[in-house]
N, C-alpha and C positions, 0 to 999 in steps of 0.2 A: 463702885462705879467711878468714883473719882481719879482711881489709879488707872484702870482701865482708859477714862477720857485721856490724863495724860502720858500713855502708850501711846495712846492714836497719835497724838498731836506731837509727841517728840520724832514720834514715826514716821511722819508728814515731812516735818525739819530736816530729817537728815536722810530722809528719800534720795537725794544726788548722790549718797556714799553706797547706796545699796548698788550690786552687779545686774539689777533686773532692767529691763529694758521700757524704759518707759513708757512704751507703745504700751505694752501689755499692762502697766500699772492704770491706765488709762480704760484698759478692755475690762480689766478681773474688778467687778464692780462688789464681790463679794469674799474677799483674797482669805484664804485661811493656810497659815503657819504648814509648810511639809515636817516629815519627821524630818528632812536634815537641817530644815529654819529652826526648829524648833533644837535643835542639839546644839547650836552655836549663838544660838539670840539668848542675852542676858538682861534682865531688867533692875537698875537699879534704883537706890533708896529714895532716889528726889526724882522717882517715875520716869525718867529717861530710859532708852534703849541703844545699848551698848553692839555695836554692828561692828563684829570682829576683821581686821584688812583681811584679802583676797590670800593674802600667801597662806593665811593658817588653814582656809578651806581649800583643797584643791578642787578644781571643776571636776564636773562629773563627768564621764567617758561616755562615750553615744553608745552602749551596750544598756548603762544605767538606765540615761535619760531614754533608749529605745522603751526600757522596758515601762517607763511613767505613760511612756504615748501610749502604749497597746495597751495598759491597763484603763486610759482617756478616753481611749478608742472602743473600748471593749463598750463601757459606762453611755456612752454617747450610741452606740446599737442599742443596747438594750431600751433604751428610751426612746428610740425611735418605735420599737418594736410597739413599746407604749402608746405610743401617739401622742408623745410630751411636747408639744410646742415653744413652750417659753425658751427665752435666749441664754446660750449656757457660757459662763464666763470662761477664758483662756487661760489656764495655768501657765505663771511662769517658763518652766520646762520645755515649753513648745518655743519659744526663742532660743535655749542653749540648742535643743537638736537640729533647729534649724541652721544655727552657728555653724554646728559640728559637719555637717553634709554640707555645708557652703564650703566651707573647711577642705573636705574630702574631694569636691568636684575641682579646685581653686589646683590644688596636688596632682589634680589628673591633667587640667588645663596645662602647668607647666612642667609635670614631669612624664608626663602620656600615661595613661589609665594602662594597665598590666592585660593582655590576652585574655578573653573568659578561656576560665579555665587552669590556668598558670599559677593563681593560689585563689585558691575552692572558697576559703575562709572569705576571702576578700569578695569574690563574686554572692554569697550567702549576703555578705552584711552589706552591701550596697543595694543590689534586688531589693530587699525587707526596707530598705530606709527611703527607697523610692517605692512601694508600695504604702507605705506609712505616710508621703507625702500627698501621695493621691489619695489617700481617705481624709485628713485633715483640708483637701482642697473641696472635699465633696461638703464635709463639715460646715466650711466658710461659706461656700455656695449656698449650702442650705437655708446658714441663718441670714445670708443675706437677701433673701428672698422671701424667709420669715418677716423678715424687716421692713419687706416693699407692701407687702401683703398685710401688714400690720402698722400702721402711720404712730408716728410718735413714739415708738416702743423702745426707743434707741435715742441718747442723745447726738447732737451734730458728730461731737469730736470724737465721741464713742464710734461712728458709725464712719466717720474719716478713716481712724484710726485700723479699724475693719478691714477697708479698703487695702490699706497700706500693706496688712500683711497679706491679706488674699492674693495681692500683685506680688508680693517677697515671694513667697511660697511658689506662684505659677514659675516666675522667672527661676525658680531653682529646680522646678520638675524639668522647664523646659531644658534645662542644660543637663541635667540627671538622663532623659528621655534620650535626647542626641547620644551618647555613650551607650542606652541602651541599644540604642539602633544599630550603632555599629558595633556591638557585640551579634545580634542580631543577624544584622550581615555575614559578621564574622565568620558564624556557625552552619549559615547558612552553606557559604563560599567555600571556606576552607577547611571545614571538617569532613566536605564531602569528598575536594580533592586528595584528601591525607587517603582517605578511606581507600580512592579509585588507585592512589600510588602504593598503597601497601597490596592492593588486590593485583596489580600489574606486576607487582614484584613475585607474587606467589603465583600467578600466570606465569611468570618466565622461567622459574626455578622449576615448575612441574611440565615445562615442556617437552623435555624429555623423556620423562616417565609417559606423556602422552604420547608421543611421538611413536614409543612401540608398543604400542597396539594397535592388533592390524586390522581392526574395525574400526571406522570414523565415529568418533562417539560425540552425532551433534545434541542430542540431550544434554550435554556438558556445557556445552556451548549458549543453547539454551538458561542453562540455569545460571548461567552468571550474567544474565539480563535479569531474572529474576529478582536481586537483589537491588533494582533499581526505585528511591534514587540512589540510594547507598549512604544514607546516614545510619550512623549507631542508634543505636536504643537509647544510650546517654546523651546524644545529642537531643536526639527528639523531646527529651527529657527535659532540656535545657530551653530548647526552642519554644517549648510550652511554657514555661513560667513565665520568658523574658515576653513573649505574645500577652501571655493575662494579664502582667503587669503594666503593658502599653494598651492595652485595650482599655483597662477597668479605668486607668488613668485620662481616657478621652485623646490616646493617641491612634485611632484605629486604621485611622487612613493613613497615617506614617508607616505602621508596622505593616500593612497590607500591602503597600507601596511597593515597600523593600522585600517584601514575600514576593509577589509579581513579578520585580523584575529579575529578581536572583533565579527566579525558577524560571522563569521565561527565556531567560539566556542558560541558562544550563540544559531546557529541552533542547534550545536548536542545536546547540553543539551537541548533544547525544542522535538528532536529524542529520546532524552533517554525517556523525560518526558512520550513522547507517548508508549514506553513501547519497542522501539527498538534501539537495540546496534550494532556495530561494530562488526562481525563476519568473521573471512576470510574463505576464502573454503575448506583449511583444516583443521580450526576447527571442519567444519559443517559436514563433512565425521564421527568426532567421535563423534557429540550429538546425543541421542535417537532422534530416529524419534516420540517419544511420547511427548518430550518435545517441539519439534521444532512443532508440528502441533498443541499441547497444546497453546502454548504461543508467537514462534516466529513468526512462519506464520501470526497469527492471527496480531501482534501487527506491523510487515511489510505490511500488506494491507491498516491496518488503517494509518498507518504512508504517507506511499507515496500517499493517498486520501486525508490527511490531508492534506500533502505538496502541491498536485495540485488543492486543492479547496482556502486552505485559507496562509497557510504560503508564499509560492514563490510569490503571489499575492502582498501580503503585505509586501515581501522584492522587491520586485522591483518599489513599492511605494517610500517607504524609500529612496533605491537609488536614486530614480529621483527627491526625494524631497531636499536630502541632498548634490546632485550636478546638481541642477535644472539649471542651468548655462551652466554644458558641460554634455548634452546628451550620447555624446558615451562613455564619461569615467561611465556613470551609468550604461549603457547597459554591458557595458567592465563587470565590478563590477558585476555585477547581474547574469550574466551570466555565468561567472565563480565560482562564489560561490553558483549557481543555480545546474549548469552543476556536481559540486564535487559532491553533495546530491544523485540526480539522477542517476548520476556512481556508486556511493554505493550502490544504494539501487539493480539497476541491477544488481551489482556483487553477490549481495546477492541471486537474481531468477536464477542466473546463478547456482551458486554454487549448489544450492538446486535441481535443474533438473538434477545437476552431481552425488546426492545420489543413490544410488543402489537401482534399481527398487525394486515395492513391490505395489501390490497390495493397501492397505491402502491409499497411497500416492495418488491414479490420484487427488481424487476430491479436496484436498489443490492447487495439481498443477492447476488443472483447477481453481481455486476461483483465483488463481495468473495471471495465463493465463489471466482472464478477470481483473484482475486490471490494466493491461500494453495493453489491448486491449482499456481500455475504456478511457487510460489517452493520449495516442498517438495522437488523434483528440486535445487536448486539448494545448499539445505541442505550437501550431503555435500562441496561442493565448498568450504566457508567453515568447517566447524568439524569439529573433531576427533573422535574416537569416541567419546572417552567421554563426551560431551555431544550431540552431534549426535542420534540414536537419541530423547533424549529432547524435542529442539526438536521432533522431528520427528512425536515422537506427540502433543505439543502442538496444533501446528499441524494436523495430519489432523483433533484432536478440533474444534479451533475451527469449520474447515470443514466436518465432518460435521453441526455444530450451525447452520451457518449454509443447508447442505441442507436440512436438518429443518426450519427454519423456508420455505424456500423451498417444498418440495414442501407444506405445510400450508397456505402461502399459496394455491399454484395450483390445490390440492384444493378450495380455499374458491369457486372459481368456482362450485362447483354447487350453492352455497348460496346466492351471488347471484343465482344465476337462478328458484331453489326459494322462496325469498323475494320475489321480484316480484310480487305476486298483486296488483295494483290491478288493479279493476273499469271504469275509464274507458278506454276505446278511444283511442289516437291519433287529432290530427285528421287529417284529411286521408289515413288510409291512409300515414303516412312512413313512416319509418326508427325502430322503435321505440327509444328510449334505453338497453334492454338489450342491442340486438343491437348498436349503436354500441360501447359498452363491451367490450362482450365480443370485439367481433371486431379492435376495436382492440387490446388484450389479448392478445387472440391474434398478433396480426400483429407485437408487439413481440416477443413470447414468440419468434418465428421468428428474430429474427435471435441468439438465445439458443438455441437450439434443440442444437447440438452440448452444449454444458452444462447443458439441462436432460434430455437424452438420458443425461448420464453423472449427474446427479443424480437422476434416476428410477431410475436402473439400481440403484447404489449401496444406495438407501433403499426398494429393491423392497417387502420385509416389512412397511413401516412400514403401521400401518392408517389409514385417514382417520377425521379425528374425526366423520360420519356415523353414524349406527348400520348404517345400509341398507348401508353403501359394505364393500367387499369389496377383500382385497390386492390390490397394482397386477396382481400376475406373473398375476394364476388369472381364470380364463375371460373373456376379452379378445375371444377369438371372437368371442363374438356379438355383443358392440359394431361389430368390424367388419365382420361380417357384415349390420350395419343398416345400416351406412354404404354401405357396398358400396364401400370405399376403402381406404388405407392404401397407404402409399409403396412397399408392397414387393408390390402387383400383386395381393392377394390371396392372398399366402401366407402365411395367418395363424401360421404358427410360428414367423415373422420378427417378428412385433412386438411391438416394444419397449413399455416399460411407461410411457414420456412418450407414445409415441403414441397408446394405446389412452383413456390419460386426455384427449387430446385432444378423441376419438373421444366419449367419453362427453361431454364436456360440447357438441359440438355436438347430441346427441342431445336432450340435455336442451332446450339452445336451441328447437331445433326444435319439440319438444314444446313446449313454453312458447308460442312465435309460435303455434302452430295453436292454442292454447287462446284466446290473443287475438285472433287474427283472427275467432271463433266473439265474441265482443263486437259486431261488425257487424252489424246488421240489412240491411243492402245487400249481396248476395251478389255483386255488383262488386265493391264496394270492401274486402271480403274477400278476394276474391283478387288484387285489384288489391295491399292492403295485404303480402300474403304472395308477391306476385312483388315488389315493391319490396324487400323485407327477404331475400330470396331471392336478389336481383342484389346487394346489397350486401354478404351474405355472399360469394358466389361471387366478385367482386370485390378482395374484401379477402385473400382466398385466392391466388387467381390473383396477388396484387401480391406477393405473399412467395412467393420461390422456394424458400425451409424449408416456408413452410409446404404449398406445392401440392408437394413433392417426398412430404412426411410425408401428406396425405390422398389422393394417387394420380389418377393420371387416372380413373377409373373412378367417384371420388368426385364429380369435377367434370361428366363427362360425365352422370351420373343428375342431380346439381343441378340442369345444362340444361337437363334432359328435363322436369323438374319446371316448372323457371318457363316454359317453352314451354305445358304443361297449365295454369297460372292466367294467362298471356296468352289464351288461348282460350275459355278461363270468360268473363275477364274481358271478352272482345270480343264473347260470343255475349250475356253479358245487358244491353248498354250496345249497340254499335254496330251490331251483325246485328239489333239494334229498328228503329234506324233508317233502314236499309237495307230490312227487310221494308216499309216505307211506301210505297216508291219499285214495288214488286211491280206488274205490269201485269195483274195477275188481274185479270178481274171488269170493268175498264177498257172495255175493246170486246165490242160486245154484237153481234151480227150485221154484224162489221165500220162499227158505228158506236161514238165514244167518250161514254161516258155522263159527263158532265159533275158531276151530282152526289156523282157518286163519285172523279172528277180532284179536284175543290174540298177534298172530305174528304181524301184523297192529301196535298196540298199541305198541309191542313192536319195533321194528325196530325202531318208530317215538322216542318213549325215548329216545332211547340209539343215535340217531344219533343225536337229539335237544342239547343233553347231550355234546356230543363231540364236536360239533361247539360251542354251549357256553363257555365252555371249553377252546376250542383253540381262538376264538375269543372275548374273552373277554381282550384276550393279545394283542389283534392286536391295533395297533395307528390311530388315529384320531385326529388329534389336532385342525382341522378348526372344531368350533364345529355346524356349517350352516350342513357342508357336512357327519356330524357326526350324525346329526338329521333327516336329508334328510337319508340318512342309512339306519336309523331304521326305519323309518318311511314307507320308502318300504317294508322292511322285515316285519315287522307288518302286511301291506296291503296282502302281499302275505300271509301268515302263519296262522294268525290268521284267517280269517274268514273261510280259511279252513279247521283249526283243532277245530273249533267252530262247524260247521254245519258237521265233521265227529261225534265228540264226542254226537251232538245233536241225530243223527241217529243211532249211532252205539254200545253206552255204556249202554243204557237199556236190551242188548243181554247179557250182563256179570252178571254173580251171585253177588248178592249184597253182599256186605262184604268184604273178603280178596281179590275175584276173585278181584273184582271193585278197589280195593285198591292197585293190584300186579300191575295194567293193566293202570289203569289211574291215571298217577302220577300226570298230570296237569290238572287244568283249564286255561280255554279262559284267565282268569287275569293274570295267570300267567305264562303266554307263553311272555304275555307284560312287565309285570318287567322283566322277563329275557334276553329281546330283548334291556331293555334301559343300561343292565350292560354290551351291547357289544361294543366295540371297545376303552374303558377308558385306556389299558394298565394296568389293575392289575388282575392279575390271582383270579378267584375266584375260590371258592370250587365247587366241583362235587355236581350236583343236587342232585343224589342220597345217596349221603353222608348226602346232609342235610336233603332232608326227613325221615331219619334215624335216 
């Protein structure tokens, strides 16, 4: 016992010569001898202890002294696992490792810390030695909360001393932690770039190989979005340690930070790539609407397709891969940097439904309309609950706004039509330019036609800005009861609220043509003008199987019937004149031919053949089916009656002048004259050219 006493006490004495750090001498209130104390401490004869100088023991390497912490550290779980309370002294050891990593970060401060990556070994033992310090930080914390929660368990200087390292320690994670960050970064940033530059290089090399074949192979194309974001497998690999390490450490919001915003800025630049940018809404008030339907529109549809087929897919990969450990901080991450995209691109369909109506615009809106209709379903499948719900009423709203303008647009046709009132008659009986419009219009509206059936339905209530105009849903009947059509046969309880509005604005048309055709003083070319615009409508109809499905057979067969009655108008006051000339009334008078009334015959039939070629030859025809059909009638009618007059009746004329004054045509040439009608170029007077 006696020797033992003075060990201690010589031990005590020459404590300033020891390499230990007196904090710790201070903490370890129960110090016991390591195997390397014990191989160099010698005791001699007059009980002193013999503390050999620092040259003859070399420090120990931070490989060593790692391996004292994790066996410290090991010791110190298991006890917890126990539910040991009491305060566990500090070995030594933990001040050299501490040294050492001071050491190590002090080399990085003035020589710069080496690329992760650049030597593997170095990256291994720095990670492990900043994990070792965030357990020893968790250690500290511990007992010093044991400490609070336990009064007097600790002396003052014991519990200073505490202090002192707890603060060493943090102030050495903090500076370990900043390195890790910007490793972090690093991997973030530039392992993706390396990736995207060696991938652009094997793009360029293989474009010639692509180049012939003589199929466009966009599934290729395709697949190299697939690989987005484009980090290796060994990245991600990396990215995850360096994340658990800053997490477990209590730096979560550092590492989340620099996750956010590296990804945040690498989505938009892959948004630019797709050909869309960042516009606010009172940009989009001052760009041409030719630009924006040119090139924004188009390049925000494919964007946001792209996002919901292959980007968001493959960033919430990434997240879950690079904090595969904590689920909700990936969902957190993902969702939020999911969520930004997605709010952008809506503010953007927002913005674009606030532009000032215009005709031009519905069918971009609609092509929009159905990108936010068809990615909505898709929502549930890419983001979690507690956010989804709200993307999701976002995006309905944008869309229902982007209906709204759509259905106000197509309401507005019956404004364009209501608004037509010029007093100037087409020439020629064409193709008026509102019925052009309109039926054009309609005809595109057809192959839209399933989505403006769900956007009619949807926005049934909504009133049109008309005063006159009445909700889509309420008495519809009788529009199609005027039509005598609709796609469902005349079972007017079946129709839908896009169709009826269809219904009405032919009505309107209609109305409108017959008011112009009444601009005609030539009751021909009145109804000549209203079977033209009549077949063109019918036409335009029949060419769209939306839209002949939506106005019904019943609508098409009464149309026919119609332009069959201004074919017949139009034949009875123009070519049944010319035909009555040819009449053999009056002609033979007691079985003898009265000659002065053949002459007049002959004459009359000239001069009125003369005048409708004449005039008709001006008139329009641009369907050229209904232009051949024309003549083709008037031929049937004309000729074989001015055939079988001429056959009967020109051997009564004196041959020579008489015959020459009298019969200006033959049967041939009644037919060329009949196929120069309806071209729109004035031609010369017959009789001029006989001349």
């Amino acid at each position: 016992m006696e020797e033992e006493k003075n060990l201690t006490e010589n031990s005590d004495q020459n404590s300033g010569e020891t390499p230990r750090s007196p904090m710790l001498d201070a903490v370890e209130t129960d110090p016991k001898p390591t195997a390397e104390t014990e191989e160099h401490v010698t005791v001699e004869e007059d009980g002193g202890v013999e503390i050999p100088p620092e040259s003859e023991s070399p420090p120990p390497s931070i490989e060593k002294v790692s391996e004292d912490i994790d066996e410290f550290l090991v010791n110190l779980e298991q006890k917890e696992k126990e539910k040991e309370k009491e305060k566990e002294p500090i070995p030594g050891f933990v001040d050299r490792f501490l040294d050492l990593v001071e050491e190590k970060i002090t080399k990085y401060d003035i020589e710069g810390k080496p690329k992760w990556r650049e030597i593997v070994e170095e990256d291994v033992l720095f990670i492990e030695s900043v994990t070792r310090i965030s357990k020893l930080m968790k250690f500290l914390s511990n007992q010093m909360e044991y400490s609070v929660t336990t009064p007097n368990s600790e002396a003052d200087g014991v519990k200073e001393t505490k202090d002192l390292l707890f603060n060493r320690i943090g102030l050495i994670q903090q500076r370990a932690m900043s390195y890790l960050e910007e490793d972090f970064r690093f991997l973030l940033e530039e392992s993706r770039n390396n990736v995207i530059e060696n991938q652009n290089e094997v793009d360029h090399k293989g474009k010639q190989v692509a180049s012939e074949s003589q199929e466009p192979d966009h599934e290729k194309v395709e697949e190299s979005d697939l690989g987005f974001p484009g980090y290796s497998d060994d990245v991600i690999v990396n990215l995850n340690k360096i994340a658990g390490v800053m997490i477990c450490g209590g730096y979560e919001s550092e590492c989340c930070q620099v996750y956010m915003i590296s990804r945040r800025n690498d989505f938009e630049e892959s948004l630019q790539k797709l050909g869309f940018e960042k516009i606010s809404i009172d940009e989009m008030q001052k760009v041409q609407w030719e630009t924006l339907a040119r090139d924004i529109v188009p390049a925000w549809i494919n964007t946001f397709k792209q996002c919901i087929a292959v980007y968001f897919s493959g960033e919430k990969k990434l997240a879950e891969a690079v904090f595969m450990d904590l689920p909700n901080v990936a969902a957190g991450l993902f969702s939020n940097l999911a969520r930004g995209v997605v709010i952008q691109l809506l503010n953007f369909a927002e913005g674009t439904a606030m532009t000032k109506r215009a005709g031009e615009k519905l069918f971009k809106f609609l092509d929009m309309y159905e990108t936010l209709r068809d990615v909505i379903p898709k929502l549930d499948e890419l983001f979690p609950e507690d956010c989804v719900e709200e993307l999701k009423t976002e995006t309905t709203l944008a869309k229902s706004r982007l209906g709204e303008a759509a259905i106000s647009i197509f309401c507005d046709l019956e404004n364009s039509i209501k608004s037509e009132t010029a007093r100037t008659p087409v020439p020629g009986g064409a193709v008026h330019p509102l019925t052009r419009y309109i039926m054009n219009y309609l005809n595109i509206a057809g192959d839209y036609k399933e989505t403006l059936e769900q956007v009619f339905k949807e926005h049934s209530k909504i009133e049109r800005a008309d005063s006159t105009s009445r909700p889509h849903h309420e008495s519809d009947e009788n529009i199609i009861a005027a039509g005598s059509g609709g796609g469902d046969g005349g079972n007017n309880k079946n129709v839908s609220p896009f169709a009826a509005q269809v219904m009405r604005v032919m009505e309107l048309l209609d109305t409108s043509l017959e008011g112009k055709a009444k601009l005609y003083k030539d009751i021909a070319l009145s109804n000549f003008f209203m079977m033209n615009n009549g077949r063109y409508i019918l036409q335009k109809i029949k060419g769209s199987s939306e839209m002949a499905q939506l106005m019904g057979d019943s609508w098409c067969r009464k149309r026919s019937s119609e332009l069959r009655t201004y074919h017949k108008i139009y034949q009875r006051e123009t070519w049944n004149r010319v035909v009555a000339c040819l009449t053999h009334e009056k002609l033979n008078v007691n079985g003898k031919v009265q000659k002065p009334v053949l002459k007049e015959r002959f004459k009359s039939f000239n001069a009125l053949f003369d005048e409708i070629h004449r005039t008709q030859s001006t008139w329009v025809v641009k369907d050229e089916q209904l232009q051949s059909e024309l003549r083709v009638s008037i031929s049937a009618v004309v000729i074989p009656a001015y055939r079988s007059f001429l056959g009967r009746f020109a051997q009564y004329l004196d041959p020579g002048r008489q015959t020459e004054k009298y019969v200006k045509y033959q049967a041939d040439d009644i037919e060329t004259y009949i196929e120069e009608l309806f071209d729109g170029k004035p031609h010369q007077s017959i009789a001029r050219r006989k001349t």
